[in-house]
Structures are given as structure tokens and as C-alpha cells.
N, C-alpha and C positions, 0 to 999 in steps of 0.2 A: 234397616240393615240388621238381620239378624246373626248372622255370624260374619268375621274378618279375618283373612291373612295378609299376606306382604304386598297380594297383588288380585287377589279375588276374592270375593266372600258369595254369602248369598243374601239375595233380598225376599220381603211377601210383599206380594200385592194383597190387597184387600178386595178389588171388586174386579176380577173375579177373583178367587183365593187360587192364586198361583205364588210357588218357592220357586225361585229361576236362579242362576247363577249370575253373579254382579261381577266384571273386571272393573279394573281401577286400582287408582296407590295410595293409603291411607284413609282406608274407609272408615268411615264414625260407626262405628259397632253401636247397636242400640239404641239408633235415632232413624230418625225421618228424612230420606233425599231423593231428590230427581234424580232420575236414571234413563238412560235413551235406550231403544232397542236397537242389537247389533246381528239379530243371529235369531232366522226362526228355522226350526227343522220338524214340519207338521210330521212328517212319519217316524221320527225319531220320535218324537213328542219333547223336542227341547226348545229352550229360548234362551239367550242369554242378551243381558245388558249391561252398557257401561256407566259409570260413574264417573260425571267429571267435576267434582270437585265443590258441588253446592247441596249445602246440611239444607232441610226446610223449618227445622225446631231443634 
């Protein structure tokens, strides 16, 4: 999780190196979590995923 607010932040993936937007409530800013995919939009070029609630580190 690299950045957090009340209700969304953003995550990286690492393989590939994608910033995608993360929903959820009470994100761990600056740690490691599983996240699902909720949302792909190939011509927009967006994704987003959720967070439900499990840190991995």
C-alpha cells in the first residue's frame, strides 16, 4: 500500500509494475496486502482493486 485515505488509496504491484487504485476501509499505509481485482477498463487503461482486510507483513 502506498498511499491511504478513509476509503481508497493506491497499491504497486511489482511483477508487472503497475499503481492501480485500491478501495477499502482502513488501509495499512506502507505495508504488504492481498488485494482482488474489481474493475478492468483495457481502453481506459485502468484497474482497480479491493482490499478486504488482510496485511501479508
Amino acid at each position: 500500500m502506498v498511499r491511504a485515505d478513509a476509503k481508497e488509496g493506491e497499491i504497486m504491484l511489482t511483477s508487472p509494475p503497475i499503481v492501480a487504485k485500491c478501495q477499502g476501509v482502513d488501509l495499512p499505509e506502507g505495508r504488504e496486502i492481498s488485494v482482488r481485482l474489481v474493475e478492468v477498463d483495457s481502453s481506459g487503461r485502468r484497474i482497480v482493486f479491493a482490499y478486504d482486510g488482510v496485511a501479508t507483513t
